[in-house]
TIBA-518270 format. One record per residue (C-alpha): z, y, x; residue in three letters. Coordinates in steps of 0.05 Angstrom, whole numbers, padded with zeros to 5 digits, always signed. Layout:
# residues N
ZYXALA ...
***
This chain:
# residues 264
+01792+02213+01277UNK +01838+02194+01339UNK +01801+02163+01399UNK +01815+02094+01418UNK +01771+02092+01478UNK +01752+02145+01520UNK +01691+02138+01583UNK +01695+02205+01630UNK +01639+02201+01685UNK +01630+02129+01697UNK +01585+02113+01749UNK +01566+02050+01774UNK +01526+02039+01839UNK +01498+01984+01864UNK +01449+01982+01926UNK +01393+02025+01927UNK +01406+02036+01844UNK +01444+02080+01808UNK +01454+02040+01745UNK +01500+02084+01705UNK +01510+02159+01728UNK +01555+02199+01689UNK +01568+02177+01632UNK +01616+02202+01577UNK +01625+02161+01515UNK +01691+02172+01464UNK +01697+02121+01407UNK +01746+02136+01352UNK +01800+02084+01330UNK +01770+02051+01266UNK +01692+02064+01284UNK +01634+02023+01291UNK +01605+02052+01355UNK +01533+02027+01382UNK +01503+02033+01448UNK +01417+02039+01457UNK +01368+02050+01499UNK +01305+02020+01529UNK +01306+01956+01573UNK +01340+01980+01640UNK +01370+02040+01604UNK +01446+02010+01640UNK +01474+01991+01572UNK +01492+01922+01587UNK +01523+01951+01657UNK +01562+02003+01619UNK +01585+01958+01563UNK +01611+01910+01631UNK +01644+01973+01657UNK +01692+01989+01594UNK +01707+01906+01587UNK +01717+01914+01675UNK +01681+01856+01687UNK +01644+01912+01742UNK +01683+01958+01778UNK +01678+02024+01771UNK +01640+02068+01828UNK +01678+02131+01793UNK +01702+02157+01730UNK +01756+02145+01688UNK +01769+02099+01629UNK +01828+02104+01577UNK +01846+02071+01513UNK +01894+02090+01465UNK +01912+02144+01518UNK +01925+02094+01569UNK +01894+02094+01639UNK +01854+02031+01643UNK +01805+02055+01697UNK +01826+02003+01751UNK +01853+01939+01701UNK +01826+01876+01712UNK +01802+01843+01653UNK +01857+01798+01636UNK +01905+01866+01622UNK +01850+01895+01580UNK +01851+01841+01534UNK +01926+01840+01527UNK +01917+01911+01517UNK +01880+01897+01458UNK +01801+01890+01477UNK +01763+01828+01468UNK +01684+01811+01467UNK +01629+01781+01466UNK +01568+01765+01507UNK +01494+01767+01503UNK +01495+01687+01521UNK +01540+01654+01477UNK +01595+01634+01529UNK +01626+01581+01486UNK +01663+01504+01507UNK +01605+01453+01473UNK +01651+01393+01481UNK +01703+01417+01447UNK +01705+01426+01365UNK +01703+01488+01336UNK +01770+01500+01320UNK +01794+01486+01380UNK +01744+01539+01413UNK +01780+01590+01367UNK +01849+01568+01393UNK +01825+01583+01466UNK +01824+01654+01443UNK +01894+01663+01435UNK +01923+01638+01503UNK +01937+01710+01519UNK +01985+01720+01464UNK +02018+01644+01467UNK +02094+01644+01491UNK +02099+01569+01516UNK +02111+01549+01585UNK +02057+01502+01623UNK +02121+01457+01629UNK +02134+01465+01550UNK +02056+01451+01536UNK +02063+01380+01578UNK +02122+01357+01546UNK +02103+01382+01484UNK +02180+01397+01457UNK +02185+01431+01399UNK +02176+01505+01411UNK +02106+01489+01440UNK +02093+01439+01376UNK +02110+01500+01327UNK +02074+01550+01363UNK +02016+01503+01365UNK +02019+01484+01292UNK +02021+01558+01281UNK +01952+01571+01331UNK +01917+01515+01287UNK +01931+01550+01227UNK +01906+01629+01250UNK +01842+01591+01274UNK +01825+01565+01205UNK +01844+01630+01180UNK +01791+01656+01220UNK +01746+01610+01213UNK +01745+01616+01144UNK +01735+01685+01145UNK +01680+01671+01192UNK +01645+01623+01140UNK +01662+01569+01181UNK +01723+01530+01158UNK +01679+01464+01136UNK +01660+01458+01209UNK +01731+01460+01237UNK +01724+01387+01273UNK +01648+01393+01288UNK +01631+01393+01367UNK +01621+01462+01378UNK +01547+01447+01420UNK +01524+01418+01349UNK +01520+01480+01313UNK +01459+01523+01299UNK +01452+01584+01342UNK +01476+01628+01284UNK +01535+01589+01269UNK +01556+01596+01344UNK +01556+01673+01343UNK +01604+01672+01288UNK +01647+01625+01329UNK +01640+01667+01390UNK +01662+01724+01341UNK +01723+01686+01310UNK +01741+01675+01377UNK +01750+01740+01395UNK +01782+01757+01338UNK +01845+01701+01358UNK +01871+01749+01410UNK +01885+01806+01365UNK +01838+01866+01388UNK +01842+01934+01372UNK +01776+01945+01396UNK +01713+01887+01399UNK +01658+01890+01443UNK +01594+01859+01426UNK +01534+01847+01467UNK +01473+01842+01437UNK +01510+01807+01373UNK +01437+01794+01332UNK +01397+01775+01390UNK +01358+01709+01381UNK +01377+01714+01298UNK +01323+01700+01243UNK +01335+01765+01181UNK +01383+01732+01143UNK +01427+01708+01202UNK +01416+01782+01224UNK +01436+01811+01153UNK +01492+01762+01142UNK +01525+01778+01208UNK +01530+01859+01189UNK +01558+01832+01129UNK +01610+01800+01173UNK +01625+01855+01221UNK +01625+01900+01160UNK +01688+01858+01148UNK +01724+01861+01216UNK +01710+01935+01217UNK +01761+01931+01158UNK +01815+01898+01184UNK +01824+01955+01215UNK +01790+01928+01291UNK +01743+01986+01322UNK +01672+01962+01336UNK +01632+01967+01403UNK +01573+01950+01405UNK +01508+01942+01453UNK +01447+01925+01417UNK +01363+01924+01413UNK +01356+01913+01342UNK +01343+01992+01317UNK +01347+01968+01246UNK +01408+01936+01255UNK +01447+01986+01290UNK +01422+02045+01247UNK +01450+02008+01189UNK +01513+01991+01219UNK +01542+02044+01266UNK +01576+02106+01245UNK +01562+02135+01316UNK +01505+02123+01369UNK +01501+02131+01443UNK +01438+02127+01476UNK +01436+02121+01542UNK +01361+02118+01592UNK +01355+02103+01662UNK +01429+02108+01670UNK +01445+02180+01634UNK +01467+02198+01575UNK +01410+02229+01537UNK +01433+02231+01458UNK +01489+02220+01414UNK +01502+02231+01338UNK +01497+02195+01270UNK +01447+02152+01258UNK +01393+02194+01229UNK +01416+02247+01277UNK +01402+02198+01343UNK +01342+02170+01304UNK +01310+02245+01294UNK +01327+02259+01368UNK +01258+02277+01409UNK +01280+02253+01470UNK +01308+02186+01450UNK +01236+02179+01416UNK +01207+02199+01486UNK +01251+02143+01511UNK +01225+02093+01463UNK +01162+02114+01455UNK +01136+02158+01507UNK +01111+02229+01519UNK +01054+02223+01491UNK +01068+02186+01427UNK +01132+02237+01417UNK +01093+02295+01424UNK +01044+02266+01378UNK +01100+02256+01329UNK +01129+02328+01331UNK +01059+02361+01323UNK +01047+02316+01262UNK +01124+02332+01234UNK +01099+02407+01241UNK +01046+02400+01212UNK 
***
């Protein structure tokens, strides 16, 4: 498969911490690609490295073969990446369809001058914005909420806005942070559903996430990363057979526990 994203070395640093050291990830155009590890493990400081809202200490980042290492976020996304975070970062006040429209400033041609004057090229481009977003919101599930105040829907109802969202700019490749945190089984089983979809329309999948059950069912490839390395990576049952991501999640003496008995 060709890669879409490609992590050489990347090393954040902070004071007295080194958060990520090293770390080489490759995710191939098409995939669904998670990210795990133990609390503190530098996922979520990783996953802020490849979307550059952290600048890198060292190490290199391409995607589709392009040098990315030193973009700011804003040419990432017109590049083609998009997220979403672990706190749904969403506008309450404003409905839901209009939240999705936010998500395509980047690719919108109108002038500020066109916008406040609203002439017609701004009006058709506009009328054309509206209609993607309840495209996407109906592939989101979410189409009879189009004029409900964003801050009034349930928690699970907000992630797939956040998602349809992200999905108005276009990406190539979609970040997600933690996208089934906070989410009962059935919001948690309905949203692999949905991702199962994106991952269709042909948008590669990046994802950072705690629930194991979730991510095993979902990813084609796993990285798992602890205290800031890169200690495993593989299929699913390969990452999931690994001993020393089970010493990560587990411990020593647990893991060793679990290899005698295996022998046995």
């Amino acid at each position: 498969m060709t890669t879409l994203l490609s992590a050489s070395r990347l090393t954040k640093q902070f004071t007295g911490l080194l958060a990520v050291n090293e770390v080489d990830v490759e995710v191939s155009a098409g995939s669904v690609h998670g990210i795990i590890g133990p609390n503190g493990a530098g996922k979520t400081t990783l996953f802020n490295l490849i979307s550059g809202l952290l600048p890198l200490t060292s190490g290199t980042l391409t995607l589709d073969g392009r040098d990315v290492t030193s973009a700011p976020p804003y040419q990432r996304t017109r590049l083609g990446v998009a997220r979403t975070f672990q706190n749904i970062r969403m506008f309450s006040d404003m409905t839901v369809v209009e939240n999705v429209m936010t998500g395509m400033h980047t690719r919108l041609k109108s002038s500020g001058v066109a916008s406040l004057l609203r002439l017609p090229g701004f009006r058709r481009e506009e009328r054309a914005a509206r209609d993607k977003a309840m495209e996407l919101l109906a592939f989101v599930s979410l189409a009879d909420k189009a004029r409900v105040r964003s801050g009034d829907l349930s928690y699970g109802d907000q992630r797939r806005l956040e998602i349809a969202r992200a999905l108005a700019g276009d990406p190539r490749l979609l970040l997600l942070d933690e996208p089934a945190a906070g989410m009962n089984p059935t919001e948690t089983r309905d949203l692999g559903t949905l991702l199962r979809q994106v991952a269709k329309r042909d948008i590669t999948l990046l994802l950072v996430e705690h629930n194991m059950g979730f991510v095993m069912d979902l990813c084609d490839r796993i990285t798992v990363l602890n205290f800031g390395r890169k200690i495993a990576e593989g299929g699913p049952r390969e990452v999931r057979d690994n001993p020393a991501v089970i010493e990560a999640y587990l411990g020593t003496k647990v893991a060793a526990r679990l290899a005698k008995a295996h022998g046995a």
